[in-house]
Short mmCIF file of the C-alpha atoms (twelve columns), coordinates in Angstrom:
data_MODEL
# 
_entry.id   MODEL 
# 
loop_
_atom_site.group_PDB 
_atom_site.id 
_atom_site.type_symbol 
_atom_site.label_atom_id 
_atom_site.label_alt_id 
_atom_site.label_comp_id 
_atom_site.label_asym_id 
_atom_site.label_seq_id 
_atom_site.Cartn_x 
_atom_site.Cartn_y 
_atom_site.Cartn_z 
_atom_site.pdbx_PDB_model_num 
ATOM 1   C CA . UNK A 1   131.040 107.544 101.481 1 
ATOM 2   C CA . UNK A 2   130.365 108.337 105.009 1 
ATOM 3   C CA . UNK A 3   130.455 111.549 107.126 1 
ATOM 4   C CA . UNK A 4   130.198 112.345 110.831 1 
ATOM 5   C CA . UNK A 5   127.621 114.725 111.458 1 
ATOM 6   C CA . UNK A 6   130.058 117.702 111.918 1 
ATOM 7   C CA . UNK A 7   131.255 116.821 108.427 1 
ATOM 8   C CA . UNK A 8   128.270 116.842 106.872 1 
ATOM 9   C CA . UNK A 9   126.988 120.718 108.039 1 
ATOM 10  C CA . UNK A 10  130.667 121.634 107.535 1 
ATOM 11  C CA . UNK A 11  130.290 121.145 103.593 1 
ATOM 12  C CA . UNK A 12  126.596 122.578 103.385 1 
ATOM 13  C CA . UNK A 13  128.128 125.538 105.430 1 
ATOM 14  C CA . UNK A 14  130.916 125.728 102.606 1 
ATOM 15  C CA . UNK A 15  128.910 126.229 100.271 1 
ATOM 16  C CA . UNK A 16  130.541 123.134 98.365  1 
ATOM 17  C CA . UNK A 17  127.429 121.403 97.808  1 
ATOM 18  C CA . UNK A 18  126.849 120.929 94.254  1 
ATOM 19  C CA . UNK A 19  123.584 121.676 92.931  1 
ATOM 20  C CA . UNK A 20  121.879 121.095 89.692  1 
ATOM 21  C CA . UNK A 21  118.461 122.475 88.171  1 
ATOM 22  C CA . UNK A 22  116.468 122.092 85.679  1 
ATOM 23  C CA . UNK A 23  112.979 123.222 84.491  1 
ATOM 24  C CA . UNK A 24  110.720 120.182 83.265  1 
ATOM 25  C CA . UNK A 25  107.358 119.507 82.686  1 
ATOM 26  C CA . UNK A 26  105.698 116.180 84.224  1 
ATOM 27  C CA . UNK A 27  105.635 114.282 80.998  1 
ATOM 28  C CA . UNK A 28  109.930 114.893 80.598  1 
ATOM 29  C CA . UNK A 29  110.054 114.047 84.271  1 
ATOM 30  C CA . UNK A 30  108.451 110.852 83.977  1 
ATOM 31  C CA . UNK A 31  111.366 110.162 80.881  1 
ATOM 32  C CA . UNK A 32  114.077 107.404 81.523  1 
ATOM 33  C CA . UNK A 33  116.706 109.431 80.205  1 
ATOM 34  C CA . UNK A 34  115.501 112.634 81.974  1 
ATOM 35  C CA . UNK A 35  115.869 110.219 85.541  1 
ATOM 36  C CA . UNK A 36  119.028 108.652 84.148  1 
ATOM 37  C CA . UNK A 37  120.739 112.502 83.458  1 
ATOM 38  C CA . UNK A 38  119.434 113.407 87.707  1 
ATOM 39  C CA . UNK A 39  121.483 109.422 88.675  1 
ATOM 40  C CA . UNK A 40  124.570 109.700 86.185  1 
ATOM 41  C CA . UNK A 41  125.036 113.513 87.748  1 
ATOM 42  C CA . UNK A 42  124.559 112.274 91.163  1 
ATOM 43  C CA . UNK A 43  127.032 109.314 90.770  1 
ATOM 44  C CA . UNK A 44  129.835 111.488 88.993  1 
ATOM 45  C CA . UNK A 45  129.556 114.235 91.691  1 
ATOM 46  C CA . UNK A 46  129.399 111.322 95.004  1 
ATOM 47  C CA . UNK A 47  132.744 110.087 92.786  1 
ATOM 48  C CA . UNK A 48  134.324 113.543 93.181  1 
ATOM 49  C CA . UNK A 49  133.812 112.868 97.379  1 
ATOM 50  C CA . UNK A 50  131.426 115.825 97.022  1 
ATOM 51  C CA . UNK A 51  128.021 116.065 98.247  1 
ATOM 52  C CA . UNK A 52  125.155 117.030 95.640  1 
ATOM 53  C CA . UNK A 53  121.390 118.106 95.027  1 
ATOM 54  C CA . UNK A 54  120.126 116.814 91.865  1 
ATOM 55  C CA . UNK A 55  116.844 119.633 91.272  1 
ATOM 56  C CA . UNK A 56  114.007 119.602 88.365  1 
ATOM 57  C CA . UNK A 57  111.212 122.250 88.953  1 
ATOM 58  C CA . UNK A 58  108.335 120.286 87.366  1 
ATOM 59  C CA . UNK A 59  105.775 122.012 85.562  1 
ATOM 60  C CA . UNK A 60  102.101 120.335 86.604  1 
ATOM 61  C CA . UNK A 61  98.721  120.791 84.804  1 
ATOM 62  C CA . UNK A 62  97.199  122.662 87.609  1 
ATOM 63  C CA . UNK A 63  99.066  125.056 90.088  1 
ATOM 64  C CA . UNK A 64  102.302 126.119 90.673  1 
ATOM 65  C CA . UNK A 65  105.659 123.597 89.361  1 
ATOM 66  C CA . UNK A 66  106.851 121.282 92.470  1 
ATOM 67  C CA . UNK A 67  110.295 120.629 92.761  1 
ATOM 68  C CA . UNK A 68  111.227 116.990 92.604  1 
ATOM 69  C CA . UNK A 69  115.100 116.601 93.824  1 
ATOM 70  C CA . UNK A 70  117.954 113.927 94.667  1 
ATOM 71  C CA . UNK A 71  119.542 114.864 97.748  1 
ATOM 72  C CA . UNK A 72  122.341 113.678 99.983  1 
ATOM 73  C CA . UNK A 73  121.648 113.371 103.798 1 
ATOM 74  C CA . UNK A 74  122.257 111.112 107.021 1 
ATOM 75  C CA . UNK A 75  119.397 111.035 107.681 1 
ATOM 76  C CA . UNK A 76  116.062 111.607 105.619 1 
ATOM 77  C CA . UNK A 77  115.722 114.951 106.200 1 
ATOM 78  C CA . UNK A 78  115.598 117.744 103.309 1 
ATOM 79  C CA . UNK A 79  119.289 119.114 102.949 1 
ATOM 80  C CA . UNK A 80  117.967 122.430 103.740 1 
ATOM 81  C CA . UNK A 81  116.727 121.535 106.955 1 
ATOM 82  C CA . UNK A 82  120.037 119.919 107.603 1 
ATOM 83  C CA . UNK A 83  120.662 121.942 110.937 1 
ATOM 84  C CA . UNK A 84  117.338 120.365 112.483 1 
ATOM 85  C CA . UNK A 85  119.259 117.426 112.384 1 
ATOM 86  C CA . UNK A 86  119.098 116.574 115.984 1 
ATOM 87  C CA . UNK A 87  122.286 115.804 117.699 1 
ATOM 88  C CA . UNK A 88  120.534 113.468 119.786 1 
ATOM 89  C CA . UNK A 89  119.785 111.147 116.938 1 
ATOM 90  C CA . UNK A 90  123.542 111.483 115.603 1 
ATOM 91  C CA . UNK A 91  126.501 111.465 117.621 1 
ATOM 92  C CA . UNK A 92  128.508 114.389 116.585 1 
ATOM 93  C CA . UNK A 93  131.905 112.332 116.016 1 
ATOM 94  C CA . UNK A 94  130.789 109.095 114.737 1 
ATOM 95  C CA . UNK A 95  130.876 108.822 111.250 1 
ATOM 96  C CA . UNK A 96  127.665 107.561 109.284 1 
ATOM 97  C CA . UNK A 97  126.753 106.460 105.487 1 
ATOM 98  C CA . UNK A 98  125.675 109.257 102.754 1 
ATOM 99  C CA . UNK A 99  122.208 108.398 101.336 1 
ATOM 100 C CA . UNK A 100 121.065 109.592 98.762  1 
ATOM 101 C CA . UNK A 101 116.468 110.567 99.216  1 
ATOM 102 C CA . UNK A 102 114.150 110.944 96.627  1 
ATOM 103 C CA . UNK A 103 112.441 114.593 97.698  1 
ATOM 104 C CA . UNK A 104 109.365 116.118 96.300  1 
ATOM 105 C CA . UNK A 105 107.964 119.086 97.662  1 
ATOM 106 C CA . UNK A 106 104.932 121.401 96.702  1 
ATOM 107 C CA . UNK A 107 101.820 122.907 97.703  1 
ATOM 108 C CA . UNK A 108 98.953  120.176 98.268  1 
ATOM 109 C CA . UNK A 109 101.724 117.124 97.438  1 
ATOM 110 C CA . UNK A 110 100.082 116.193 101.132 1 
ATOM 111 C CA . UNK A 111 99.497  117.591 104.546 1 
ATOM 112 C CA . UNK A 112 102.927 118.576 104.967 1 
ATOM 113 C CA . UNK A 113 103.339 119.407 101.422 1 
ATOM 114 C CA . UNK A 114 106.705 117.203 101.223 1 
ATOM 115 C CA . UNK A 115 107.566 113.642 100.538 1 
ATOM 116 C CA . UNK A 116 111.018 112.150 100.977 1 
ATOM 117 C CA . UNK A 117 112.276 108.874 100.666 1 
ATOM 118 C CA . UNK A 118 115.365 106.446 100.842 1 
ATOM 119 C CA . UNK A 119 116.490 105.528 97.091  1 
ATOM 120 C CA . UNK A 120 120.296 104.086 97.662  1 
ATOM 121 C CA . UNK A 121 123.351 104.589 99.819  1 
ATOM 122 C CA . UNK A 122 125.140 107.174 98.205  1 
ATOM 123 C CA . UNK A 123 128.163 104.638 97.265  1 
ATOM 124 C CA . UNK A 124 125.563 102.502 95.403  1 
ATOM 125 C CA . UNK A 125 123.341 105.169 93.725  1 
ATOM 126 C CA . UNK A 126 123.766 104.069 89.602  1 
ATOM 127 C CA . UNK A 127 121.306 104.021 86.690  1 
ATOM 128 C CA . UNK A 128 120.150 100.831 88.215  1 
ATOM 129 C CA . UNK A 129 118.297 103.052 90.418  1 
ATOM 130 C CA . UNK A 130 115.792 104.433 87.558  1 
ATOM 131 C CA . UNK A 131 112.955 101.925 87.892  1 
ATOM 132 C CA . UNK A 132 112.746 102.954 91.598  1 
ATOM 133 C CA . UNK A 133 113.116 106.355 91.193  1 
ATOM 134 C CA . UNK A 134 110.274 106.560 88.243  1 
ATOM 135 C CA . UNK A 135 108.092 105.092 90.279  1 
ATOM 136 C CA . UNK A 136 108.019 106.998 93.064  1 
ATOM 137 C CA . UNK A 137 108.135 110.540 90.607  1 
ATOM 138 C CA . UNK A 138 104.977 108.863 89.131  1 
ATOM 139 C CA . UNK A 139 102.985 107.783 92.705  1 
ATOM 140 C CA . UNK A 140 104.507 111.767 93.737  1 
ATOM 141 C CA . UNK A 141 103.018 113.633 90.587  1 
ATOM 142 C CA . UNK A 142 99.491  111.520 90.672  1 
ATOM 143 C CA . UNK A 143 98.968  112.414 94.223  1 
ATOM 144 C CA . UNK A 144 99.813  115.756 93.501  1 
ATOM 145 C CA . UNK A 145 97.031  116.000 90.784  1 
ATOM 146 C CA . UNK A 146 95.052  114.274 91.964  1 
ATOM 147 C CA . UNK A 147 94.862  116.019 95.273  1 
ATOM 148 C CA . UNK A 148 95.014  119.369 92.960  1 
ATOM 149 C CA . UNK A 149 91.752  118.348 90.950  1 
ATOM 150 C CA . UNK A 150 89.871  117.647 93.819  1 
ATOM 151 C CA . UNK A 151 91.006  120.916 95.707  1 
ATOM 152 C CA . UNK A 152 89.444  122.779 92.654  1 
ATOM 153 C CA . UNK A 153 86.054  120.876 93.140  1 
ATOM 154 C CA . UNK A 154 85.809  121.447 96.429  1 
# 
C-alpha cells in the first residue's frame, strides 16, 4: 500500500480511518491472542485499502491507563499529529509506503510522555509480527512503572 502525502491527510480528513478500542489491563495486554486480535484487525482493514488505528487503553498498577495503539503513517509520527507532517520531508505528489508504528503514550512513559516505533510496512504487517510487538508493549509498560514507582518515592 502506498500513499502520496495528499492522500494520506485526505482519508484522515474523511473521517474514513478505521479505529478500534478496547479497555485492557497490562496483564491482557501482554496476552498473545490479545496482540494477535490488534495484527489480524490491522491486516483485514490494510486488505480493505483502508487506513486503521488499532487502540487498547491499558489499565496500569499505578496512575492513570496509557493507551498503547497500532497506527498507520508515512512517517513515524502519531496519526493525530498527521498535519505536522512537514511537507519538506515529503513531497506532496510522490507516493510513499504505509507503515504501520507501534505507539504508546501516557503520562511519565518518558520525557515526552510518548514512544513510537516502526513494526512492519503496512503490506507485510501479519501475526508474524507478535513476538516484536510483545516485546516492545513489555519494555513500554516496565518503563512506565517503573518510572511511576519511582515518581511516588520521590
Amino acid at each position: 500500500m502506498e500513499m502520496t502525502y495528499e492522500q494520506y491527510l485526505g482519508e484522515l480528513t474523511s473521517e474514513r480511518v478505521q479505529v478500534t478500542s478496547g479497555q485492557v489491563d497490562a496483564a491482557t495486554l501482554q496476552q498473545v491472542a490479545t496482540l494477535k486480535a490488534g495484527l489480524t484487525s490491522m491486516a483485514e482493514q490494510i486488505a480493505t485499502g483502508h487506513l486503521c488505528q488499532y487502540n487498547w487503553e491499558v489499565k496500569v498498577p499505578i496512575g492513570d491507563s496509557v493507551s498503547v495503539r497500532l497506527e498507520m503513517n508515512l512517517i513515524n509520527v502519531p496519526m493525530a499529529e498527521a498535519e505536522r507532517l512537514d511537507p519538506k520531508m515529503l513531497e506532496r505528489e510522490q507516493p510513499y509506503p504505509v507503515k504501520v508504528y507501534m505507539v504508546a503514550e501516557g503520562e511519565d512513559l518518558n520525557k515526552s510522555n510518548l514512544r513510537i516505533d516502526y513494526l512492519a510496512d503496512a503490506d507485510d504487517v501479519s501475526e508474524q509480527d507478535t513476538g516484536k510487538l510483545s516485546e516492545w508493549v513489555t519494555q513500554q509498560l516496565s518503563a512506565l512503572i517503573e518510572n511511576r514507582s519511582q515518581e511516588q518515592k520521590g
